[in-house]
C-alpha positions in Angstrom: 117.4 48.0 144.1 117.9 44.0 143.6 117.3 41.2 145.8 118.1 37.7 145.4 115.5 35.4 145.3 117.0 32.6 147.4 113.8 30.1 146.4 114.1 30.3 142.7 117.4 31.6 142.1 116.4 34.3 140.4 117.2 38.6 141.1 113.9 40.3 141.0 113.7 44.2 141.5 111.9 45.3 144.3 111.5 49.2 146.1 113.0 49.5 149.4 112.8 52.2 151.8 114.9 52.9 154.6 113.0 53.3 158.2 113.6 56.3 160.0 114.3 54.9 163.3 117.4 52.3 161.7 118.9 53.3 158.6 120.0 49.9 158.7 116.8 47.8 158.2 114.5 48.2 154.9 110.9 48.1 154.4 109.7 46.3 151.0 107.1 48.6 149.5 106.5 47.0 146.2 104.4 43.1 146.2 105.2 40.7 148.2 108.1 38.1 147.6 108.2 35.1 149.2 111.3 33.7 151.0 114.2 36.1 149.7 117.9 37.0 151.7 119.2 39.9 151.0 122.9 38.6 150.3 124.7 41.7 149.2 123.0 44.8 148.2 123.0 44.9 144.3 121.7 41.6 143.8 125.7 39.9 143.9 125.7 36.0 145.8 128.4 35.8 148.4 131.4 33.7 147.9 132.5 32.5 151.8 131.6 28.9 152.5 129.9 30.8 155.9 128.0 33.0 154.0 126.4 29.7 152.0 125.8 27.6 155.0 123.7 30.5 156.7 121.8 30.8 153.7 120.7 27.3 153.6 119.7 27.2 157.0 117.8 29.8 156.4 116.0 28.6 153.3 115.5 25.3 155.8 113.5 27.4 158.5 111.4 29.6 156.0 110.6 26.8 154.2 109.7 24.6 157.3 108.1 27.2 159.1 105.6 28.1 156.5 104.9 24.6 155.6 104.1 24.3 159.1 102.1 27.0 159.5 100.5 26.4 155.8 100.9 30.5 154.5 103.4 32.4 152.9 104.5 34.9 154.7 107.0 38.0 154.4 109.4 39.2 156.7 111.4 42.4 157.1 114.8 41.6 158.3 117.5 44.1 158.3 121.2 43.3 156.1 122.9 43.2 159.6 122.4 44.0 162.9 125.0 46.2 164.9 126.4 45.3 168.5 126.4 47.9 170.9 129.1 46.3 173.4 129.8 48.6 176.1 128.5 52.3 176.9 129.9 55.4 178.2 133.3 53.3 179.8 136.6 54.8 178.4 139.7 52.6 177.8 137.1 49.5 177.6 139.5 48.0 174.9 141.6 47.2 177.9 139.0 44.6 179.0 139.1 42.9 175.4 142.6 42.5 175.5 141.9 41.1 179.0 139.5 38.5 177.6 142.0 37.8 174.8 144.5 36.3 177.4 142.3 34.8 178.9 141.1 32.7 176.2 144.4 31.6 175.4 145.3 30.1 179.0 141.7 28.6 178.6 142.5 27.4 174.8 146.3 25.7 176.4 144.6 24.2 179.6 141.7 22.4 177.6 143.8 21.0 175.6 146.2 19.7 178.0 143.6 18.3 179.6 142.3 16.5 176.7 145.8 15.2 175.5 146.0 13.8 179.3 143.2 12.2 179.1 144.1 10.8 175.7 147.2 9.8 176.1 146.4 7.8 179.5 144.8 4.8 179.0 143.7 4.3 182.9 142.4 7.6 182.5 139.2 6.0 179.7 136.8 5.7 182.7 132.6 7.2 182.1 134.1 10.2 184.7 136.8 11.6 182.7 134.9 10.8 179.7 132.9 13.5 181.0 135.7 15.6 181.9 137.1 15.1 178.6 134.3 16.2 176.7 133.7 19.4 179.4 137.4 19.9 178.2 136.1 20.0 174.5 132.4 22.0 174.7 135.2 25.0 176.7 137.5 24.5 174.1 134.8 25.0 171.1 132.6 27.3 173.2 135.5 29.9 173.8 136.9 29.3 170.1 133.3 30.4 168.8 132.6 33.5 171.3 135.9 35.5 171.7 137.7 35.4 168.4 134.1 36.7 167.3 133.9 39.5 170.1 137.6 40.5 169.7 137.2 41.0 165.8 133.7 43.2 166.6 135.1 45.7 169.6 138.9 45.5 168.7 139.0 46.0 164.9 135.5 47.5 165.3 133.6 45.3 162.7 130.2 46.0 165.0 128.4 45.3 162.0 127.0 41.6 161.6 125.3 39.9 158.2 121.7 39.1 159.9 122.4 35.4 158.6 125.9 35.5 160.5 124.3 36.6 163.4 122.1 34.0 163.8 124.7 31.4 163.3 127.0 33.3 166.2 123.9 32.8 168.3 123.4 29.1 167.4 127.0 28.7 168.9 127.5 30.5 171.3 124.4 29.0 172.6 124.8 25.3 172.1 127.9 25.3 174.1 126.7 27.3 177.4 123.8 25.0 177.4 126.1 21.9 177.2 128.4 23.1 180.0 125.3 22.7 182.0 124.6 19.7 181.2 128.3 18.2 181.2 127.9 19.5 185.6 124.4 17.0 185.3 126.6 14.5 183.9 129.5 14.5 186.1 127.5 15.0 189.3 125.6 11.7 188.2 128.8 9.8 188.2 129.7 11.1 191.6 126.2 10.3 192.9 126.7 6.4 191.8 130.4 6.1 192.2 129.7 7.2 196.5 126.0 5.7 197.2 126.5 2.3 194.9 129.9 1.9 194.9 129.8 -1.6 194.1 127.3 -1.3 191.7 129.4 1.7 189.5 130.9 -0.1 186.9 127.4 -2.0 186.0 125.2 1.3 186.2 127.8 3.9 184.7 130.2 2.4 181.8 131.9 4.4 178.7 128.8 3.5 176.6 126.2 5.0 179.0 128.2 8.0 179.7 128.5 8.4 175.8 125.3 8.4 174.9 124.0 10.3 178.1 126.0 12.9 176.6 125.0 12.0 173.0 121.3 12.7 174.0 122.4 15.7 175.8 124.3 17.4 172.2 120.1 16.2 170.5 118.3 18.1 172.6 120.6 21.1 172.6 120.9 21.4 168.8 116.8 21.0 168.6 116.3 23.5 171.1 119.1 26.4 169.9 117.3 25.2 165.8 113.6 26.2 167.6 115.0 29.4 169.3 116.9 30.7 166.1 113.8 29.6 163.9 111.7 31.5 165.3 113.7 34.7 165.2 114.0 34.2 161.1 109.8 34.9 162.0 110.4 38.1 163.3 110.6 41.7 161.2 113.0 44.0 162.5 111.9 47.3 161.4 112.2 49.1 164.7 116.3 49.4 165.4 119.4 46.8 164.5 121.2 47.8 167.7 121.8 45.0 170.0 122.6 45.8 173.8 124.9 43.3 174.7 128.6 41.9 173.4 127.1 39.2 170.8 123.9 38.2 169.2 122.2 37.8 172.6 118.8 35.7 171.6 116.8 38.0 174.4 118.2 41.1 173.4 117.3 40.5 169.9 113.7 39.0 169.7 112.6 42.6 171.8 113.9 44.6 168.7 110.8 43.0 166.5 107.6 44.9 165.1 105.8 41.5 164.9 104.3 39.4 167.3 107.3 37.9 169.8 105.4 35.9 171.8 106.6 32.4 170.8 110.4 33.7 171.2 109.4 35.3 174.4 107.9 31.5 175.3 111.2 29.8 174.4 113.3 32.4 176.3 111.5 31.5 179.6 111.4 28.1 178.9 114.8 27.0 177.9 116.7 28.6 180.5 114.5 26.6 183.0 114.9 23.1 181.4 118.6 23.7 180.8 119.9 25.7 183.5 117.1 25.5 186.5 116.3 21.8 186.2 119.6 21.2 185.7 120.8 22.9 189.2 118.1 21.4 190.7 119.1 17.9 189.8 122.8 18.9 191.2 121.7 20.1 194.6 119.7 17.7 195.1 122.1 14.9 194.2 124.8 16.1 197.0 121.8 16.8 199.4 120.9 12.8 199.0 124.9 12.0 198.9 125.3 14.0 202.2 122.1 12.8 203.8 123.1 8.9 203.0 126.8 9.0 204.3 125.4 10.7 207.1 123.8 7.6 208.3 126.6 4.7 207.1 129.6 6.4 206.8 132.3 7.9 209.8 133.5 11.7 209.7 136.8 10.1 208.2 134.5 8.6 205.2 132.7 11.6 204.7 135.5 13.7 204.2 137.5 11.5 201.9 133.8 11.1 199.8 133.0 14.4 199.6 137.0 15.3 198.9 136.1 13.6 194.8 133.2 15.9 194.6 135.2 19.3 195.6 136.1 19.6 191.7 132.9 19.4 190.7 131.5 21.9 193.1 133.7 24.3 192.4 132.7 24.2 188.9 128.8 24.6 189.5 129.6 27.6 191.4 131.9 28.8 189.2 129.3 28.4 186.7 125.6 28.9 187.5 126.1 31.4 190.2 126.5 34.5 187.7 123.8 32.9 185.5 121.3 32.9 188.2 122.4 36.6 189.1 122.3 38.1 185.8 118.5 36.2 184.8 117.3 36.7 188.3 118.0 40.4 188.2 117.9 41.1 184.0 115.2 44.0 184.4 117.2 45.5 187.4 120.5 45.1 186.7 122.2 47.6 183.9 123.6 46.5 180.4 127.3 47.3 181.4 126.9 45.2 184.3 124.7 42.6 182.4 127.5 42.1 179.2 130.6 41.8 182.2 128.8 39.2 184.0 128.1 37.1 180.9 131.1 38.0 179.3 132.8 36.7 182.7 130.5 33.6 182.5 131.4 32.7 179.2 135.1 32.7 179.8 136.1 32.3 183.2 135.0 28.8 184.0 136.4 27.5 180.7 139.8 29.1 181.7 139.1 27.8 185.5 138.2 24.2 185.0 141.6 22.6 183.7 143.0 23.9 186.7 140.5 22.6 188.9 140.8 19.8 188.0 144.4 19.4 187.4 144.8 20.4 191.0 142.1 19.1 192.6 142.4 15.5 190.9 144.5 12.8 192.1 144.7 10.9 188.8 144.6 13.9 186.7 148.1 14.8 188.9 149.5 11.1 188.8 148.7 11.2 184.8 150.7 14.6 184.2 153.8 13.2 186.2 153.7 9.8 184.6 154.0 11.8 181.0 156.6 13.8 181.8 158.5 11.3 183.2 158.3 9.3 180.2 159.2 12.0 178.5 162.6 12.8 180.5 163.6 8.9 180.2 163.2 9.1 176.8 165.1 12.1 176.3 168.0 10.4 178.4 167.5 7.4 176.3 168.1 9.5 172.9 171.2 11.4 174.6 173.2 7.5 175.6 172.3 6.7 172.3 174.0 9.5 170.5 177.0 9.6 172.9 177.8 5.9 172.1 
């Protein structure tokens, strides 16, 4: 057998021996070589402009990673890994075809959401600035998960290049940790816009908003880097088989022979700084919003404040409540139930927010009709012009 050697270029011949438990992952029994990929059995490069990018990311974390720790080290990492999906329910391509339509609605809603938001200028405020971009992480989150998912259960290609599966991981996961933080961001601007209403336009403005949300993309792309560097440390020479619908980070670090700890660390810390915090931060922004027009405002105040936040509430419960379920209750709960309510959580609320706020938001509403009527009078305009 051949590997490529991705660190010198050149195809060295090494002895490989398939482990017992998954004839998909090999064991290198010959000496060790440093920093290799297996790219295609036989030694041939891959051609897709995918297949490239994953390899130099993954020549960037070997190479970081050992320079960090100051060793070479050698890893045994499978050619792919294999998605389980769903067990033991018949007809479960039903549910796929499900998720299919719902991505499109979600895919036509985004983006007439975004255009709105676009194409009216009153509309370029720091809170649809939010909206817009919650519009675009849905848009780019759903785009990256279910096409993916569809092509695995539906044309069964259950079979994912280990580099590939890391890079479905980095995605998927960058954009469920940013819809979290787009909810901080939004319930921010509602926090301002009701206690300091004067003081909004000084405290919140486009710029702030932009790089509030510019930070928030930094710290998500550093933390999804850490979590998928370290799995590059791992050797899978136990089983390939994934339990869930995509390249689940938890699923996969508990499949390595080697020491896990440091993923282990990341998958209990990241989920608190990104989802807990940020919950915490939201409930306690409406508990100081309630308990401060409490004191100043009448029951008629209170209502019409709180009537700007019901779009936002409805997306944090639409959001975090079947995130807190499923990580409250992951030992408990089984993998059928486990994949649905992720699978749910991953598409639902990017389906469910244009409408939200679409029906939920005055200006969103105003901004819709004011298009469309354009539209219609310019459509009359074109017809008088012909008939003369």
């Amino acid at each position: 057998m051949t590997l490529f050697d991705m660190k010198s270029g050149e195809v060295l011949s090494a002895t490989l021996v398939k482990t017992v438990k998954a004839p998909q992952s090999y064991i290198i029994t010959n000496r060790p070589i440093e920093h290799r990929v297996l790219t295609h059995l036989g030694g041939r490069l891959p051609t897709s402009t995918t297949a490239l990018w994953t390899e130099k990311l993954d020549k960037f974390y070997n190479e970081f990673f050992n320079s960090a720790l100051g060793k070479n080290i050698t890893f045994v990492r499978p050619a792919y890994f294999v998605i389980s999906g769903f067990s033991g329910i018949p007809n479960i391509k039903y549910y796929y075809v499900f998720l299919f339509f719902v991505y499109i609605v979600s895919v036509l809603g985004n983006t007439v959401v975004m255009a709105v938001i676009y194409l009216d200028h009153n509309l370029r405020t720091p809170k649809y600035i939010a909206v817009f971009h919650l519009a675009f992480v849905d848009l780019f989150g759903s785009s990256a998960l279910v096409p993916k998912v569809l092509d695995i259960f539906l044309f069964k290609h259950d079979n994912i290049p280990y580099n590939d599966c890391l890079t479905f991981l980095f995605f998927c996961y960058i954009c469920l940790a940013m819809q979290s933080f787009n909810l901080v961001a939004l319930s921010y601007d509602r926090l301002i816009a009701i206690i300091y209403p004067l003081h909004y336009q000084v405290k919140v403005t486009n710029r702030f908003m932009l790089s509030m949300i510019a930070s928030f993309w930094v710290f998500v792309i550093i933390a999804a880097l850490i979590s998928v560097g370290l799995l590059t440390r791992l050797s899978f020479c136990k089983s390939v088989v994934i339990n869930s619908y995509f390249c689940d980070h938890g699923q996969m670090y508990r499949l390595a022979c080697n020491d896990n700890t440091p993923s282990y660390v990341v998958s209990v810390l990241l989920p608190f700084l990104i989802l807990w915090l940020s919950l915490i931060f939201i409930l306690f922004t409406y508990i100081y919003i309630s308990y401060a027009l409490s004191k100043v405002a009448t029951a008629q105040e209170r209502y019409k404040a709180f009537k700007t936040c019901t779009g936002h509430l409805s997306l944090v419960a639409i959001y975090f409540i079947p995130i807190i379920i499923t990580f409250t209750m992951m030992k408990n709960i089984h993998p059928n139930a486990r994949i649905i309510n992720l699978s749910l959580t991953s598409i639902f609320p990017p389906m469910l927010n244009p409408f939200i706020y679409v029906l939920q938001t005055q200006e969103i509403k105003v901004s819709l009709k004011k298009i469309f009527k354009i539209r219609k009078e310019s459509k009359i305009t074109v017809k008088k012009v012909i008939i003369k």
